[in-house]
Structure formats: C-alpha cells, structure tokens
C-alpha positions in Angstrom: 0.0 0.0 0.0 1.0 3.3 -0.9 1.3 6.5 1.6 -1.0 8.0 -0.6 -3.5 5.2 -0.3 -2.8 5.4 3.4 -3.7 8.7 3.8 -6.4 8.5 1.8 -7.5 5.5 4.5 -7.0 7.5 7.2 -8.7 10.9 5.6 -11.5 8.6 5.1 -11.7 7.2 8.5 -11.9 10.5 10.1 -14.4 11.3 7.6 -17.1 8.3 8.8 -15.5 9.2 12.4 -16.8 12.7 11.7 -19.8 11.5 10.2 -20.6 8.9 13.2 -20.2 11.7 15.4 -22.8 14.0 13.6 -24.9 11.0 13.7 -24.9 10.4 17.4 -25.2 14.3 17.6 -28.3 14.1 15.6 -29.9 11.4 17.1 -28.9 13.3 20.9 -30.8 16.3 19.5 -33.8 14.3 19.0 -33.9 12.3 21.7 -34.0 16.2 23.5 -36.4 17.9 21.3 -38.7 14.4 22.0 -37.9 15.5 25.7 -38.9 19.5 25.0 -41.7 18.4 23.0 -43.2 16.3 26.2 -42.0 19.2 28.2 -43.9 21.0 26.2 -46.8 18.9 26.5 -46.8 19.3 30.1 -46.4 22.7 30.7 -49.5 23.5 28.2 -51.2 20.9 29.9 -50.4 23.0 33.1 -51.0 26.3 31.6 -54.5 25.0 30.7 -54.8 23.7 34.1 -54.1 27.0 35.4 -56.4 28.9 33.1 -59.1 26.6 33.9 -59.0 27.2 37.6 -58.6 31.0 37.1 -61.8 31.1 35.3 -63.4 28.7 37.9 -62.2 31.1 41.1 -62.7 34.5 38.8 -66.6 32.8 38.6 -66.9 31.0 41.1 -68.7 34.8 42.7 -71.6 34.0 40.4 -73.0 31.3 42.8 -73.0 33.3 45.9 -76.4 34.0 47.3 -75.7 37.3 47.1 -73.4 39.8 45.3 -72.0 43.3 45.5 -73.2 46.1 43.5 -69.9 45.6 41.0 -70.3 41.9 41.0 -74.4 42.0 40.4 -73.4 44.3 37.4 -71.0 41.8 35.9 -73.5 38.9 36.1 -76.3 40.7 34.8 -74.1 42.6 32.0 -75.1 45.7 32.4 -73.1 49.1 33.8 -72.9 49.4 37.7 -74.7 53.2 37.4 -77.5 51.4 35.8 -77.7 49.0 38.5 -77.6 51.6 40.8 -80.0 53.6 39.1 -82.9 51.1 38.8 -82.2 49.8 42.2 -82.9 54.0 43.7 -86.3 54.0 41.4 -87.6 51.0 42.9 -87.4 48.9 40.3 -85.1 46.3 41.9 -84.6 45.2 45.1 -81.4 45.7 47.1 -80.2 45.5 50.3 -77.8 47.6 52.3 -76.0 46.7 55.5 -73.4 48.8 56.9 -73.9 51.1 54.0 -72.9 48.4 51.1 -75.0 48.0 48.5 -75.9 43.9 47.7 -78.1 42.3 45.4 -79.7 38.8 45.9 -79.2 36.4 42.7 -82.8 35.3 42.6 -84.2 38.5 42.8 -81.9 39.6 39.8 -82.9 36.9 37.4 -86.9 37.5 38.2 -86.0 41.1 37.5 -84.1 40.0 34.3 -87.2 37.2 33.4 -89.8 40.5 34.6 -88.1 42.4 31.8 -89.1 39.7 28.9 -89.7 41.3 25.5 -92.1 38.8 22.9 -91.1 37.9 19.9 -93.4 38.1 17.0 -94.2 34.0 17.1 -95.2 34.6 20.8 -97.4 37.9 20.0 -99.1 36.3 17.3 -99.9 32.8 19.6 -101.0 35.5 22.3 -103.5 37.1 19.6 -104.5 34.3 18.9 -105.5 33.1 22.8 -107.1 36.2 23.2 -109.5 36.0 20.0 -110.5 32.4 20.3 -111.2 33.6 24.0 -113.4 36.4 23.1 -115.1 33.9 20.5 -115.4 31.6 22.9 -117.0 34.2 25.5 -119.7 35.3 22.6 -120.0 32.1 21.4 -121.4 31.5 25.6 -123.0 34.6 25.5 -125.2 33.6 22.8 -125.8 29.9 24.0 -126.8 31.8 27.5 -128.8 34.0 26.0 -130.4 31.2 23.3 -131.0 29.4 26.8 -132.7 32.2 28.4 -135.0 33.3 25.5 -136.3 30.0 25.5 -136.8 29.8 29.3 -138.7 32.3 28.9 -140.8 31.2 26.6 -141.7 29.0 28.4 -142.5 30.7 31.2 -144.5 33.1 28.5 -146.7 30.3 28.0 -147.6 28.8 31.6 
C-alpha cells in the first residue's frame, strides 16, 4: 500500500468518524427535542390547568347567594350606574348593611325574566289566545242567552 493510499484511509476514516459523530449528535438532539416536545406537552397541559381554575375562582362569585353592586353588574351585564339607578327608582330590590350595597341572585334573574320582551311567534300565539277567548266568550254569550230566550218562553206560555 502506498502513503497516498494510506492517507487517503486515514482521511477517510476521520471522515465516517466525523460522520458517526454528527450522527450520534443528531440522534442526541432528537432524543431532547422528543424530551422538549413532552415538556412542552406538560407545561400547556399545566398552563390549561391553570387557566381553567382561574376562570373557575374569577366565577366561582356567580354562585354566591348574594353579590355586591360591582359583581351583580357583571352577572347581569349591564353598567354598575344602571344597577344603581334602577335599584334608587324602585325597580329592583337591594339590600344595604353597613352602607354596602348587595343584590340577591334570585331577585336579579326574576328582574331580568320581569323584563321579557315577545317575539313576534309569541305575539301572534297570544293574539291568537285572546280571539278564540273572546269567540269563545260570545259564542257563551249567545248559548246563554239562546237558553234564556227559551226559558222564557216558556214561562211566557204557563
């Protein structure tokens, strides 16, 4: 053999020495971007987590029994000086110990269900109920009073 065949061995063994170590760098970087990725995995899984119970404890105020004047306006979605507003005309209840204003969640879904506007399928079923109602009532009035002509026509002729 040759030196130049021997160096050209010995280039070429560094060269799939080089090579092997690329390879066992390639396969250590994906053996860690598989362990990022289930990193990754687990802190969305966490950050979900987290979100989830910061939405529970930022609602969990909507199943109190009762609620304070900023927390009422949230739930019902309306502005706190219109909460305060309807509650100083009377129009909903309130109460007020040691000068706080609360609101009791019952009483502010009846005044939300008090407040119901029809649509036009429930007008027109209303109309409806009221005319066959007044038909009905005539349609009495004149049985009554077909009843009542012929009682006394009877009586007319005793």
């Amino acid at each position: 053999m040759t030196k130049k065949e021997f160096d050209k061995m010995v280039a070429m063994y560094g060269e799939i020495q080089n090579f092997v170590r690329t390879e066992n760098k390639v396969k250590e970087i994906i053996r860690k971007l598989d362990q990022l990725t289930r990193l990754m995995r687990k802190l969305e899984l966490y950050h979900n987590l987290t979100y989830v119970a910061d939405m529970f404890e930022k609602q969990s105020w909507m199943l109190k029994e009762y609620m304070t004047i900023n927390e009422a306006a949230l739930y019902v979605g309306v502005n706190i000086n219109t909460l305060r507003r309807k509650a100083l005309d009377g129009d909903l209840a309130y109460y007020k110990p040691y000068n706080r204003v609360f609101f009791k969640t019952s009483e502010l879904l009846e005044w939300i269900r008090s407040n119901k506007r029809m649509s036009v399928y429930e007008l027109q079923e209303n109309a409806e109920r009221i005319i066959n109602d007044v038909n009905m009532r005539k349609r009495d009035r004149q049985v009554q009073a077909a009843v009542n002509k012929h009682k006394n026509k009877k009586k007319n002729k005793k």
